[in-house]
KOLKE-992737 format. One record per residue (C-alpha): x, z, y; residue number from 1. Coordinates in Angstrom, 3 decimals, decimal comma, always signed. Last residue first. Example, Ala and Ser with C-alpha at 12.3 -4.5 7.8 and 13.67 -1.06 7.14 Angstrom:
! residues 2
          x          z          y     i
    +13,670     +7,140     -1,060     2
    +12,300     +7,800     -4,500     1
! end
This chain:
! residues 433
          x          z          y     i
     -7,256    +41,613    +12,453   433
     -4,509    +42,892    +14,106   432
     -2,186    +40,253    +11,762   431
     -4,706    +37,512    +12,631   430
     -4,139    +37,985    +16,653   429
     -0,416    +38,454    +16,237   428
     -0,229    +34,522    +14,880   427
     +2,109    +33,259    +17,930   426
     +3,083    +36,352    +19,762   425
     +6,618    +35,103    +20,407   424
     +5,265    +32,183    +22,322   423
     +7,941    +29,283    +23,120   422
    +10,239    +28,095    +25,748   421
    +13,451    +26,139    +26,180   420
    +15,134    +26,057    +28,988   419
    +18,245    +23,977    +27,892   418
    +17,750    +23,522    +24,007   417
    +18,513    +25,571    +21,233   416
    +17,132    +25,968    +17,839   415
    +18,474    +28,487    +15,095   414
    +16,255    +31,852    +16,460   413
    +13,183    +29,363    +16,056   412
    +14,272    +30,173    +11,943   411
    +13,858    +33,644    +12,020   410
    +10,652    +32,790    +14,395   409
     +9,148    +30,998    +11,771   408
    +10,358    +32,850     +8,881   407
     +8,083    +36,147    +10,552   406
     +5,194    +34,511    +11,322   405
     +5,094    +33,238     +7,203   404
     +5,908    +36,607     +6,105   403
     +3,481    +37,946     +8,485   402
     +1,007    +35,652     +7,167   401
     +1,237    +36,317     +3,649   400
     +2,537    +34,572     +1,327   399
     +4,929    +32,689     +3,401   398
     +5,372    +29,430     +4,673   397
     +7,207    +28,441     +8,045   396
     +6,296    +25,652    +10,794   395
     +8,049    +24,969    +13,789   394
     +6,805    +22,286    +16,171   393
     +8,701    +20,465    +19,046   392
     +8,638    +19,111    +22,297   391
     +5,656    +19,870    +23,798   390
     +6,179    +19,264    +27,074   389
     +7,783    +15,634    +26,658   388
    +11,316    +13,754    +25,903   387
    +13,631    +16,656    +25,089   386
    +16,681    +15,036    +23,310   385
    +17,898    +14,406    +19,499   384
    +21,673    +13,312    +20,114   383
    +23,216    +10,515    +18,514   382
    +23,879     +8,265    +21,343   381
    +20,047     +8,685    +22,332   380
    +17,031    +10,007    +19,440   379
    +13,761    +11,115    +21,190   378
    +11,678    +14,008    +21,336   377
     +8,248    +15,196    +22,551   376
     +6,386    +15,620    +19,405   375
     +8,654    +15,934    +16,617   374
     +7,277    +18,258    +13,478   373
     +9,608    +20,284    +12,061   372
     +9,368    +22,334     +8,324   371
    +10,767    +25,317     +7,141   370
    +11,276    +25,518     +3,230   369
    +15,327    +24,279     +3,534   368
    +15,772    +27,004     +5,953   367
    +16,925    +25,821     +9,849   366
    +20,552    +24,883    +10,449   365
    +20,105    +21,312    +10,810   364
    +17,605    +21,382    +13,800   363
    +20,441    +23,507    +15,374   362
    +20,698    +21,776    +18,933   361
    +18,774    +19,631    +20,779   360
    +20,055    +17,911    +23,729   359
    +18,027    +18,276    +27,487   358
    +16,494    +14,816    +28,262   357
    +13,280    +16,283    +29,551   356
    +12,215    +18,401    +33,038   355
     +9,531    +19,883    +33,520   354
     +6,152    +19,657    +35,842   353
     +3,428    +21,920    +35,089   352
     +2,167    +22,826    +31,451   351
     +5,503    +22,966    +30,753   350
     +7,536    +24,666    +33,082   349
    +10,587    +25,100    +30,492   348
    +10,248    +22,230    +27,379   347
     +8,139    +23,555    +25,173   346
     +8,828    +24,995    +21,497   345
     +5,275    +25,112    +19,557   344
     +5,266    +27,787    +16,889   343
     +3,470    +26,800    +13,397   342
     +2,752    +29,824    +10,963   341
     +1,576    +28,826     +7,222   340
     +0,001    +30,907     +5,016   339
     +0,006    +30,519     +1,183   338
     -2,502    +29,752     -1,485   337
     -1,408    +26,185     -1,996   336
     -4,742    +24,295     -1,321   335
     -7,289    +21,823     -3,664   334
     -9,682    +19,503     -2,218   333
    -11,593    +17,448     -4,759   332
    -12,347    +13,670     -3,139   331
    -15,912    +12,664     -4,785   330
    -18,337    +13,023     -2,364   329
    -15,831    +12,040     +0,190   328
    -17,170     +8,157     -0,869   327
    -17,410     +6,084     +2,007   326
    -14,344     +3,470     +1,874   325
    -12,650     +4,985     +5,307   324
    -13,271     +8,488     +4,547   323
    -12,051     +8,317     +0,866   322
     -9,391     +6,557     +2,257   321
     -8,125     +9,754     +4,166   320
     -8,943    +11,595     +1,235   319
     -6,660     +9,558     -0,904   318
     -4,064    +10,156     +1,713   317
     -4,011    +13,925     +1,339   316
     -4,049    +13,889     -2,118   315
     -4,332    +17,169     -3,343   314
     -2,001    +20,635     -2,685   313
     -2,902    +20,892     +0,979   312
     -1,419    +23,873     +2,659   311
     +1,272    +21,695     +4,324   310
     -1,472    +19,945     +6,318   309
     -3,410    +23,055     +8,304   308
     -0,339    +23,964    +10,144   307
     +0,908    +21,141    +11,685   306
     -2,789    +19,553    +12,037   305
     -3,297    +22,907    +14,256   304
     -1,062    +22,129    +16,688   303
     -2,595    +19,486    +17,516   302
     -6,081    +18,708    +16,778   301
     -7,118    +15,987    +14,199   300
     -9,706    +13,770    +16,113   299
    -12,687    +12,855    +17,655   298
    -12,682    +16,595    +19,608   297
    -15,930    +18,655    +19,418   296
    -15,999    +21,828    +22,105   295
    -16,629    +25,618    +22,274   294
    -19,420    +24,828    +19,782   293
    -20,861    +28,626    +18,770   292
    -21,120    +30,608    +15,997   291
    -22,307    +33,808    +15,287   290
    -21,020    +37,036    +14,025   289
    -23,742    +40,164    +13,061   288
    -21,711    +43,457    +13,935   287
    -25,601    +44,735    +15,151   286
    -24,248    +44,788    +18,610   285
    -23,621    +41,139    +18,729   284
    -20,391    +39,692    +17,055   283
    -19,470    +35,901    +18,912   282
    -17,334    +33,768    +16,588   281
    -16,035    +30,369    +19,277   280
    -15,504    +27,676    +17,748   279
    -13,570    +24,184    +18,316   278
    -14,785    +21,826    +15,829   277
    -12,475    +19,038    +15,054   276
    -14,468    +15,928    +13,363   275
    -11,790    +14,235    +11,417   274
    -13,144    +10,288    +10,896   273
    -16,129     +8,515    +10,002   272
    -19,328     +9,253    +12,587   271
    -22,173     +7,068    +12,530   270
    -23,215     +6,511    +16,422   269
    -26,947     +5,165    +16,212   268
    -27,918     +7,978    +17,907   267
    -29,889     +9,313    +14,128   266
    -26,653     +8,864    +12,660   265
    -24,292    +10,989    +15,509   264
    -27,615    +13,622    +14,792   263
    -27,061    +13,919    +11,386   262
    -22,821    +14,536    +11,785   261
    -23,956    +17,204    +14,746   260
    -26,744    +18,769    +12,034   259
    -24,139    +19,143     +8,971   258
    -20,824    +20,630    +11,132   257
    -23,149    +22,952    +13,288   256
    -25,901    +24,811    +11,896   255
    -25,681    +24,201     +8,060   254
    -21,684    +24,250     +7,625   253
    -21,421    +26,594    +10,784   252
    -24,102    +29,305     +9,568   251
    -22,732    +28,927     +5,743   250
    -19,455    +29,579     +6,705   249
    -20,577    +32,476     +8,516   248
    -22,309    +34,025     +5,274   247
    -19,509    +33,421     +3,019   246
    -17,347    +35,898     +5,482   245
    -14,798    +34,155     +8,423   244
    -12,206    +35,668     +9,626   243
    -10,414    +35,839     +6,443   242
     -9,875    +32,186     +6,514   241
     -7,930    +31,966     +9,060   240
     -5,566    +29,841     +6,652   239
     -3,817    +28,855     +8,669   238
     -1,470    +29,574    +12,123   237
     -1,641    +27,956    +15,706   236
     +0,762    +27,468    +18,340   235
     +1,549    +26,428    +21,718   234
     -1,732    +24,175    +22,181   233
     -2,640    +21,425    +24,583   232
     -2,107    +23,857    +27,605   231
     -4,118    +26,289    +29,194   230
     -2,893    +27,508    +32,438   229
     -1,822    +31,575    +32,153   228
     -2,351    +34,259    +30,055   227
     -3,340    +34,235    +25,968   226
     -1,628    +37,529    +25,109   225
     +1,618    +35,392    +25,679   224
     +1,486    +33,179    +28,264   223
     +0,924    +29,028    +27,792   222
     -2,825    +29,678    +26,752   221
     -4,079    +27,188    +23,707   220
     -3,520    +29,237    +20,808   219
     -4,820    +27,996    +17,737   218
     -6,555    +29,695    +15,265   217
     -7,019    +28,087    +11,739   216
     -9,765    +26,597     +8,781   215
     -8,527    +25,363     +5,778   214
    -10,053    +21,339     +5,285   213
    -13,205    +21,404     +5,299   212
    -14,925    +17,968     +3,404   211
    -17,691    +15,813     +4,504   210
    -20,745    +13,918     +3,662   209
    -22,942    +11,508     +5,066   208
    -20,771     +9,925     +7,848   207
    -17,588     +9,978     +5,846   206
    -16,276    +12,754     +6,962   205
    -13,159    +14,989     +7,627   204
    -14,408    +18,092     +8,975   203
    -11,641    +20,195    +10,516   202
    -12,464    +23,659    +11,890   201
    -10,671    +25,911    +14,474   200
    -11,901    +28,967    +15,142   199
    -11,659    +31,181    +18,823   198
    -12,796    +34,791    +19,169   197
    -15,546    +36,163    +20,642   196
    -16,865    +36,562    +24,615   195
    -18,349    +33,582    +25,699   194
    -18,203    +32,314    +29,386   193
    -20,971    +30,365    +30,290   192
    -21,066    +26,704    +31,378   191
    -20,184    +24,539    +34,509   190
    -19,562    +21,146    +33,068   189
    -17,241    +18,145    +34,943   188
    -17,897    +14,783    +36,647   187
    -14,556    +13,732    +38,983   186
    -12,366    +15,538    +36,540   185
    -12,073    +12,427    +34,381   184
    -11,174    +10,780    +37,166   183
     -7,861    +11,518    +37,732   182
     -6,917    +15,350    +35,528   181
     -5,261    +16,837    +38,921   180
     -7,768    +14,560    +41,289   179
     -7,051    +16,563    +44,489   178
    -10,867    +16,202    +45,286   177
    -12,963    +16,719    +42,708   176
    -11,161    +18,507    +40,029   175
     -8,788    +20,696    +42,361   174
    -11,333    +20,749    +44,446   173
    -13,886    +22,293    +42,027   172
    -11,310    +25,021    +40,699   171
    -10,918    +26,189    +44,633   170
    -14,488    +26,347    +44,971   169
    -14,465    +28,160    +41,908   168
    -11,331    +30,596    +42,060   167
    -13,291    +31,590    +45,675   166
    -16,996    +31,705    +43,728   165
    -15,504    +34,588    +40,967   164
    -13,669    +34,750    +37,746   163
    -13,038    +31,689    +36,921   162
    -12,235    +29,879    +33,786   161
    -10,541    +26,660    +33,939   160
    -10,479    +24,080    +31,735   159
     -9,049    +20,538    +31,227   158
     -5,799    +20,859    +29,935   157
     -6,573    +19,781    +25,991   156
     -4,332    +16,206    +27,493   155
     -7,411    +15,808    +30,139   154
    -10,376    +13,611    +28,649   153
    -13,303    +13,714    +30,555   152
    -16,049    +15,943    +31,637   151
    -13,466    +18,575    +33,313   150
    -14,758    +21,724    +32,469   149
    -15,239    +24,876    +34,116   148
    -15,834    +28,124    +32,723   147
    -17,673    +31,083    +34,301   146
    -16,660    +34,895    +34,446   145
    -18,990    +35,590    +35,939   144
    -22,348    +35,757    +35,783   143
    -25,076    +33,525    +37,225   142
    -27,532    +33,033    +40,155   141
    -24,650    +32,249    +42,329   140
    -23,189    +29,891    +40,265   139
    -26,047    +27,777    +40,263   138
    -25,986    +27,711    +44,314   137
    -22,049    +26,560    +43,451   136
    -23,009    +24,138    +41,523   135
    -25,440    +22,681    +43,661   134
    -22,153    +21,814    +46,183   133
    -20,772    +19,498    +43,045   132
    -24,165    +16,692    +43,518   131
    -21,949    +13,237    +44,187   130
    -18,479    +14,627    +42,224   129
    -20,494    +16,022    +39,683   128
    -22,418    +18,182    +37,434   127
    -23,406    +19,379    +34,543   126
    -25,620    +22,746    +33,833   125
    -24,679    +24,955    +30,910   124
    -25,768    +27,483    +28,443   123
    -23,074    +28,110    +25,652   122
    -23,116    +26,207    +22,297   121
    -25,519    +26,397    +19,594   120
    -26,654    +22,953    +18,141   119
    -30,114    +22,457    +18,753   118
    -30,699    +18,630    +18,340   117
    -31,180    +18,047    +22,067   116
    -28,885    +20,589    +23,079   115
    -26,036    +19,656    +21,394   114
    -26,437    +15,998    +22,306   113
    -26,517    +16,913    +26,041   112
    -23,454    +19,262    +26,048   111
    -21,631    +16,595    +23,934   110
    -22,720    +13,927    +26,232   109
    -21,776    +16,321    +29,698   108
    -17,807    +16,706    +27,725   107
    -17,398    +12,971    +27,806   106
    -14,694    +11,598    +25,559   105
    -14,910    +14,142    +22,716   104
    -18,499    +13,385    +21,416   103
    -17,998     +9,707    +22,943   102
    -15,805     +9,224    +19,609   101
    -19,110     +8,559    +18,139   100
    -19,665     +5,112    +20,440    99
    -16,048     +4,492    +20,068    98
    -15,905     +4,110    +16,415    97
    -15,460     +7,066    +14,958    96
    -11,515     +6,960    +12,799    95
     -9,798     +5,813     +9,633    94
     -8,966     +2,364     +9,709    93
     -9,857     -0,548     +7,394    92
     -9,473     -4,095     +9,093    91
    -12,426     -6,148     +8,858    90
    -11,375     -7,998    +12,033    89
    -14,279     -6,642    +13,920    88
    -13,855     -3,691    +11,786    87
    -10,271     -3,570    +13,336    86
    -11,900     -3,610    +17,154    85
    -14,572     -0,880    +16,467    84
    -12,189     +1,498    +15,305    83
     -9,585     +0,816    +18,376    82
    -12,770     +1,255    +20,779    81
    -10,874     +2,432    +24,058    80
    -12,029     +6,369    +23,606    79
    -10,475     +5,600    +19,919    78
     -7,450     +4,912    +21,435    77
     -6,866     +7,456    +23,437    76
     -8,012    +10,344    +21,383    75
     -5,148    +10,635    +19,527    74
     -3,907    +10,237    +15,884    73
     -5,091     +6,800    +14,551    72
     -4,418     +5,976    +10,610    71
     -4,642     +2,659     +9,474    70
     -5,534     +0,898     +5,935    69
     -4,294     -1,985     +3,915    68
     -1,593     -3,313     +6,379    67
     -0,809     -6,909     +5,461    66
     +1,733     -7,534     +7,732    65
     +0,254    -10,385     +9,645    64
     -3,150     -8,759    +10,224    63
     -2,242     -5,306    +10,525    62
     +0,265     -6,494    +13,661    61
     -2,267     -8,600    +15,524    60
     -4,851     -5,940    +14,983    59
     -2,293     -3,601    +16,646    58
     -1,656     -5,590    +19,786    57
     -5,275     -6,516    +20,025    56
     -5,629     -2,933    +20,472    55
     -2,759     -2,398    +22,461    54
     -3,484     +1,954    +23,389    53
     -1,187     +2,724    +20,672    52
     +1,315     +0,871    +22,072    51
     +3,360     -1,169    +20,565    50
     +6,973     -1,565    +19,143    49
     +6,266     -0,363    +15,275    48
     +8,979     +1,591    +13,870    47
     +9,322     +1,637    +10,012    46
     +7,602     +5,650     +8,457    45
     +8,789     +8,626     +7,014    44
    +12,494     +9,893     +8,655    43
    +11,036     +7,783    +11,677    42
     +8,628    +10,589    +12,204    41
    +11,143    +13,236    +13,222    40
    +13,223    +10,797    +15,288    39
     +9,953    +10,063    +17,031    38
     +7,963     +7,031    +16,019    37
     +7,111     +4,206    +18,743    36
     +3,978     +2,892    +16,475    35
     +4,303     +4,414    +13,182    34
     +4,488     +2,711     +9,981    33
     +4,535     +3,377     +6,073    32
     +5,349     +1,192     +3,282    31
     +4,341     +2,259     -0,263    30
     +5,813     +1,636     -3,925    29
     +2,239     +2,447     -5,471    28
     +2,822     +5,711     -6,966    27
     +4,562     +7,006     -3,528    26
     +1,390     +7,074     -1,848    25
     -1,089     +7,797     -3,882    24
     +1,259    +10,861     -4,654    23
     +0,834    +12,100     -1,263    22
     +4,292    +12,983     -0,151    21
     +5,014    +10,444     +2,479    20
     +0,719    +11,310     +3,531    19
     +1,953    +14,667     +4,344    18
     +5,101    +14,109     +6,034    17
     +3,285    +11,286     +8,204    16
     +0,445    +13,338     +9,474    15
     +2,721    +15,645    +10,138    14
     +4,613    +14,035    +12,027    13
     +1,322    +12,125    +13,542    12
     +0,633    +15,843    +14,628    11
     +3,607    +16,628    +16,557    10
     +3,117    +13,165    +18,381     9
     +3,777     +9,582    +17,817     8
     +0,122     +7,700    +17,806     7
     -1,046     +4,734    +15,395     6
     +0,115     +5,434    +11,876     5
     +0,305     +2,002     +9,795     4
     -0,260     +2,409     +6,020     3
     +0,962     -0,701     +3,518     2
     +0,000     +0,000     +0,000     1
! end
């Protein structure tokens, strides 16, 4: 088989590593590609010279080298119709087709669709860059804390909780008028602020049925004790299992994951693909948990994927393609009954400006059983070099999760480059628990 990744980030690595070791994969003398891999990718996969956001590009390139299926990473190109292109061409990829992928891409249609088909998520009003004064009258009649989001896509960045009407005004121009997330800020959701704690859930689906992959927490907050600007993720660890109780599961399998997927059908917007549910568990007085959509994301999330992945014992690819070809009714999922911990190592002022091209050192010196995932890296005279935020991703096993928090940052201790930065409370949340 010939597989092309589209995308080049921390989770495409691991992506890659996992479908590189699926023994679908390696059975049938397989090819893999990855359009502008990172060093850590290119270990896995042939370099592919176009963007991920080149459709026609892409099709161009399936089409003459015989690619039997695609994998695309990040939102971009599915908000630009990638899916809908290549079965144009009757090209099999994994992914929504643009229409679905709308569940991510506009923050005031997943509001809308949640509410119409009674999927719980926090009360809200949307608004925009015509109307934005009425918000502030709304606010007024509500409590704070409130959180503000930007309707469109904004790198995971696009939220803001504040804390009274100054920090909201202020929040508003930022979004409105200085433009910090372009026009995706321009229209944004004013919604309540949920006290709980935060689950992430992969559903990879065919449209009628689905499989969950192990569920994780990610930690989205640059400071530790989840302070400061929210970022696209400095760490997460799985299983998180044990936060959720057979009862739960069954609340966000049949009130969330099964009636979203129905109502996608019933708008004429079948969704294939990873549907990433971002949760929040609220506990009311009676110590009963609930649910609640924090967001939907057309996509694996990162860092999550970097976590979640190594824990899969089965064919990782075959479920992929058991996506694609419509029959997840028969893909058995089996997991290694570990932990994993992944830390994210950002380049110094990261979410804000930062600087890149700083050399890596001690990538070789880590344990055999820790794994790296590339996201913001490139290879130059020999060096591996800073070449994003979010530059890399650490990820350590252990049988239990301090074991596996504690290899991680044994490990981290081995890496060096000029102002790096990372979490040291990555995973702290599920040891208190």
């Amino acid at each position: 088989m010939n597989i092309l990744i589209v995308g080049n980030s921390g989770r495409e690595n691991a992506i890659a590593y996992q479908i590189y070791h699926s023994e679908s994969f390696r059975k049938n003398h397989s090819k893999l590609f990855c359009t502008y891999p990172t060093p850590g990718i290119s270990l896995f996969a042939e370099s592919v010279d176009i963007q991920p956001s080149d459709t026609i590009g892409l099709v161009k390139f399936c089409i003459e080298n015989k690619i039997d299926y695609t994998i695309v990473g990040p939102e971009i190109p599915l908000s630009l119709g990638i899916v809908n292109e290549f079965e144009k061409n009757n090209l099999k990829i994994f992914g929504p087709v643009k229409e679905a992928a709308e569940i991510e891409t506009s923050k005031v249609f997943s509001k809308k669709l949640m509410e119409k088909y009674n999927i719980p998520t926090a009360s809200y009003k949307s608004f925009d860059s015509d109307n934005y004064e009425e918000c502030f009258n709304f606010a007024e009649k509500s409590r704070f804390p409130l959180v503000v989001k930007a309707d469109g896509l904004a790198a995971g960045k696009g939220v803001v909780i504040v804390n009274d009407l100054e920090e909201l005004k202020n929040a508003i121009k930022e979004f409105t008028e200085d433009k910090i997330f372009g026009e995706s800020g321009c229209s944004f959701v004013l919604e309540e602020f949920l006290n709980g704690y935060e689950l992430s859930i992969f559903a990879v689906t065919d449209g009628e049925d689905y499989v969950l992959l192990p569920f994780a927490q990610d930690h989205k907050k640059i400071g530790e004790r989840d302070t400061g600007k929210n970022t696209g993720g400095m760490g997460a660890y799985a299983p998180a299992d044990f936060l959720v109780d057979d009862i739960l599961k069954e609340k966000i399998k049949s009130g969330i994951i099964s009636p979203v997927l129905f109502a996608l059908k019933k708008e004429n917007r079948k969704y294939k693909g990873c549907l990433y549910c971002g949760l929040m568990i609220v506990e009311n007085s009676n110590g009963n948990k609930s649910p609640f959509v924090i967001e939907f994301n057309c996509r694996f999330g990162d860092p999550e994927t970097q976590a979640v992945l190594p824990l899969l014992k089965s064919d990782f690819l075959a479920l992929l393609i058991s996506s694609v070809e419509g029959n997840i009714r028969n893909y058995i999922m089996d997991i290694y009954q570990d932990f994993n911990c992944c830390v994210v190592l950002a380049s110094g002022g990261y979410p804000d400006k930062y600087e890149t091209g700083k050399i890596i050192t001690g990538l070789t010196d880590i344990d055999t059983d820790c794994l790296v995932f590339h996201s913001g890296t490139k290879l130059v005279d020999g060096n591996i070099i800073t070449n994003g935020g979010r530059v890399l991703s650490i990820i350590s096993k252990g049988k239990s999760l301090k074991e596996a928090a504690d290899k991680c940052y044994l490990n981290i201790g081995h890496i060096n480059f000029e102002k790096m930065y990372f979490r040291r409370d990555i995973a702290m949340k599920g040891l208190l628990k």
